[in-house]
N, C-alpha and C positions, 0 to 999 in steps of 0.2 A: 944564291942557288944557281947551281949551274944550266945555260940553257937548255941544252939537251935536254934536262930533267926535267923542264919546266915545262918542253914541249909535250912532254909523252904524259904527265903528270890529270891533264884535264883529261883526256880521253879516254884514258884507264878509268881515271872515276869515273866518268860519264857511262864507261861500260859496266862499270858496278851497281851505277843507277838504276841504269834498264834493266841488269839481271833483276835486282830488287823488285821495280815495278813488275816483270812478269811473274815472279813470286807473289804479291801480290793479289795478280788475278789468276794464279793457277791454286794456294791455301785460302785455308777457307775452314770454316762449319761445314761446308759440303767442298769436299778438293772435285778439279777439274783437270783431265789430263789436257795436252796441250795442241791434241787433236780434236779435241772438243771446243775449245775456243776459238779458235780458228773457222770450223765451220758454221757458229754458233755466229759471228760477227760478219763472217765473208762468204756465207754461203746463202744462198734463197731457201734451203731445206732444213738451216741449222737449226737445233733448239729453240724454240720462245722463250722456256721458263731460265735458261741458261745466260741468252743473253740478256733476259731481261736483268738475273744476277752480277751478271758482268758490267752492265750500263747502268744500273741506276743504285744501285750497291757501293760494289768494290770500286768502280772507277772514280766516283764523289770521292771515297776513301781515302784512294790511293795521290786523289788529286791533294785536298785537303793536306794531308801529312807530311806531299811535298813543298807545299805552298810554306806549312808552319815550320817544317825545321829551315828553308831558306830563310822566309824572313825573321825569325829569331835567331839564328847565326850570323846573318849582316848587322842586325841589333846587336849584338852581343858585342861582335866585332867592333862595331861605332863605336859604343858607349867604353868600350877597354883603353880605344884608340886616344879619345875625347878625353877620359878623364886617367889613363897612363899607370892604371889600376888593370892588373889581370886576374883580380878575381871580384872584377864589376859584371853584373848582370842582370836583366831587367827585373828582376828580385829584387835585387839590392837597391835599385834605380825607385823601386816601391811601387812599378807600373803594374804587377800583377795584384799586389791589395789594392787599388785602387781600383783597379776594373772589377774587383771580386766585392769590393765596398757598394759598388754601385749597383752591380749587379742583385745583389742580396737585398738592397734598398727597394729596388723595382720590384723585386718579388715580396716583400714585404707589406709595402707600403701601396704599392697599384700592382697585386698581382692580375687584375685585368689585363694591363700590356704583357703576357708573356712572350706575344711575336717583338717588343723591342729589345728583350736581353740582350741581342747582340751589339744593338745601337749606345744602350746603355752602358754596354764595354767599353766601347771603344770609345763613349765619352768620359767616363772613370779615367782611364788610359790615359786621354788628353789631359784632362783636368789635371792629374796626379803630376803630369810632366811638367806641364805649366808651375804650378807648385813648384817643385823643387827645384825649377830654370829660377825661376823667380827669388825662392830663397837664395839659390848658389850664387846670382849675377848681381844681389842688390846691393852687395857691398865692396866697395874697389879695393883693390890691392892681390895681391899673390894668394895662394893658398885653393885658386879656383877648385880644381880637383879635389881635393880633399872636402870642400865645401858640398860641395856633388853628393860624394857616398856617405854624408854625415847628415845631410839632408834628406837625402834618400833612406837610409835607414830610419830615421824619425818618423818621418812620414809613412813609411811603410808599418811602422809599429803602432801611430794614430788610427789608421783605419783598418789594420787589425781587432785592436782594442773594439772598433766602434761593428767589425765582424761579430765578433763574441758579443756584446752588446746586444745587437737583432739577433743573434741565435739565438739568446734567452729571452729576448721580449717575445717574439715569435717562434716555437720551437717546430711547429709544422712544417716552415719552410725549410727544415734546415736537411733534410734530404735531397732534395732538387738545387742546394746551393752543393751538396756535399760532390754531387757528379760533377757541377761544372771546375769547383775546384780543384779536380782528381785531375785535369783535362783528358781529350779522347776525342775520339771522332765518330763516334757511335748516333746514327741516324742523322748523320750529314748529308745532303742533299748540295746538288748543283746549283742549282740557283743561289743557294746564299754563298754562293763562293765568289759570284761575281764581281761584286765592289769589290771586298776587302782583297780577292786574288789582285783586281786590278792596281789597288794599292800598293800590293807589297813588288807588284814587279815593276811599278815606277820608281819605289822605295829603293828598290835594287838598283835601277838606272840612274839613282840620281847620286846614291853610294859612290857607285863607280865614278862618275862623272867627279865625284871629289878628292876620289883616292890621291893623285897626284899631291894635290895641297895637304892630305893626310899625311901623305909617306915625309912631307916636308915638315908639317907637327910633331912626328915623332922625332926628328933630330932636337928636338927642345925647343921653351917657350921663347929664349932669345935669337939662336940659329933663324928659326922659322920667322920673327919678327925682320930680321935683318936681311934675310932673304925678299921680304915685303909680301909676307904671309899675316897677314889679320888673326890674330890668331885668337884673341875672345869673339869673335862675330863666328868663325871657322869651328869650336869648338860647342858654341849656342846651337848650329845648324845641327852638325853632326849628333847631339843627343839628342834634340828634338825631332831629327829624320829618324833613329835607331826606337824613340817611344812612339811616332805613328806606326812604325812595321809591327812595334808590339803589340799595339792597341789593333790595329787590324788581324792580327793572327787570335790575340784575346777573344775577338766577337765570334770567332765559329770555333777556336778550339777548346777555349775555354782556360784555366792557368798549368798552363805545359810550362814545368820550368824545367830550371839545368842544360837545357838545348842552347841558351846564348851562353852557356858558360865553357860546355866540354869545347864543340865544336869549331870556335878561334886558335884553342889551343892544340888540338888536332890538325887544326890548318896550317898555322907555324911551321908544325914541328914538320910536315910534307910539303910545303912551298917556302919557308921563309919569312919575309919581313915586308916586304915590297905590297902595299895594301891594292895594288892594281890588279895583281893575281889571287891575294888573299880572299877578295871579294867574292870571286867564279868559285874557287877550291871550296871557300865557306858554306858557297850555295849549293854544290852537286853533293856534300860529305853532308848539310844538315838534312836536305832531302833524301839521300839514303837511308841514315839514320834514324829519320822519325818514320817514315816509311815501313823500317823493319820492324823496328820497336812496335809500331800497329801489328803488324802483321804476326807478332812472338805473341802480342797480347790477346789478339784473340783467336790465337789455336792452339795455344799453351793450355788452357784448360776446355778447351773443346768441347761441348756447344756452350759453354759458360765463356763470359768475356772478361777483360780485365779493361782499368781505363789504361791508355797509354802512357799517360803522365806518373802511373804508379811503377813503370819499367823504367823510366827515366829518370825517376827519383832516386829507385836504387844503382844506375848508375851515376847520378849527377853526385850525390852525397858523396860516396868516398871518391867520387874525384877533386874536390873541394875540399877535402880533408888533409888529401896528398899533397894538394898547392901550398895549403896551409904550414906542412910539414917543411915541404922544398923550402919555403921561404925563410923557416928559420935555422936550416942548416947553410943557406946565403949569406 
């Protein structure tokens, strides 16, 4: 990629982002114009009921959507990078039945805890990754990558299966499991943003901090060997750093998927290959992204909402279909 391009490339997005977020807080169930906002947050006379919609609403909202499309696009990105597969995604990886396993299990089995759903994700989440590190790593020899996404699908169709299972043993729950699996951000609140936010933006830091050795994995498993790149220890890290972002985005959004899958590939094809800028690109295009898609979803049918996960669906689907296609015209 050329520099110049690369220069101008963050800040363009970055301005696409902010247009987004004040979209955000100017649609709505009730629109705001944009002189209304303003004196609403920065004036001593502005609206109460206004800002109180602005602050304790839309801006949880709008924080959330950015938080999840980052870190499931660095996710996305990890786990492509790691296992050399571009149509690997925490899907595929089985980190979203797993969190949804768990989830379903807590409301089932102690629907008293409903305040640890989220806690319960994100240990599904871990649990599930563990699993399939575990399966992919215990046996020596070549083949690591493919061990990954064959493991991962397994496992994501075991606790599928055992999904279905407590839908029918339990059929009452299976409403309140049906929203979180739609994923959305609907009566999100600040507060529960603050561990997992905190997560996903160390998640991000610590991405970054490996991309170099990344960019050096992708020249291949010998290139990177001989360069004196570790590169099963390097490839361990990087999926297990890509299913903690997941599992944290899991606990408050719920199973948003397709966001690690588009968004990599969107990244590429505007930055390149160089995983040190991929990383930012990843992070400002998934946070627009998920962003809008909230914001389409709940004024598309106006005062009715939609989850966000079901806008995403119908784009992540035929983008995965398309991959599917390219690949066999390769």
């Amino acid at each position: 990629m050329k520099r110049g391009r690369a220069i101008l490339l963050l800040p363009v997005l970055t301005g696409i982002l902010a247009v987004s977020v004040m979209a955000g807080f100017l649609f709505g169930s009730v629109r705001f114009s944009l002189s209304e906002i303003v004196s609403a947050l920065f004036t001593e006379d502005g609206d109460a009921s206004i800002r109180l919609i602005l602050l304790q609403l839309r801006l949880p909202r709008i924080l959330a959507a950015g938080l999840a499309g980052a870190g499931l696009s660095v996710a996305g990105l990890l786990l492509q990078t790691a296992t050399d597969n571009d149509l690997c995604s925490p899907s595929v990886m089985g980190v979203n039945a797993g969190a949804g396993f768990a989830v379903m299990l807590c409301m089932c089995v102690f629907p008293m805890l409903h305040a640890w759903l989220p806690a319960m994700a994100f240990a599904g989440a871990a649990f599930t990754t563990l699993l399939v590190l575990g399966m992919s790593f215990s046996s020596a020899g070549r083949g690591i990558r493919t061990k990954v996404i064959l493991s991962g699908v397994a496992v994501a169709a075991l606790f599928n299966a055992g999904i279905s299972l407590l839908s029918q043993l339990y059929p009452d729950v299976l409403p309140s499991y049906a929203a979180f699996s739609a994923g959305g951000f609907r009566d999100i609140y600040a507060d529960a943003l603050i561990v997992p936010g905190s997560m996903i933006l160390v998640g991000i830091l610590a991405a970054e901090l490996l991309s170099p050795k990344l960019n050096v994995l992708c020249l291949g498993d010998d290139l990177a060997m001989g360069l004196g790149v570790a590169v099963k220890p390097l490839r361990f890290v990087a999926l297990a750093l890509a299913s903690a972002l997941c599992g944290a985005v899991v606990s408050f959004a719920g199973l948003l998927g397709f966001v690690g899958l588009i968004v990599p590939h969107m990244a590429r094809r505007l930055a390149g290959h160089d995983i040190r800028l991929l990383i930012p690109v990843s992070v400002v295009s998934g946070a627009t992204l998920v962003i809008l898609s909230d914001l389409v979803a709940r004024t598309l049918f106006s005062p009715a909402e939609l989850p966000a996960g079901i806008l995403m669906a119908a784009l992540g689907a035929p983008f995965f279909l398309y991959l599917l296609f390219r690949r066999r015209r390769v």
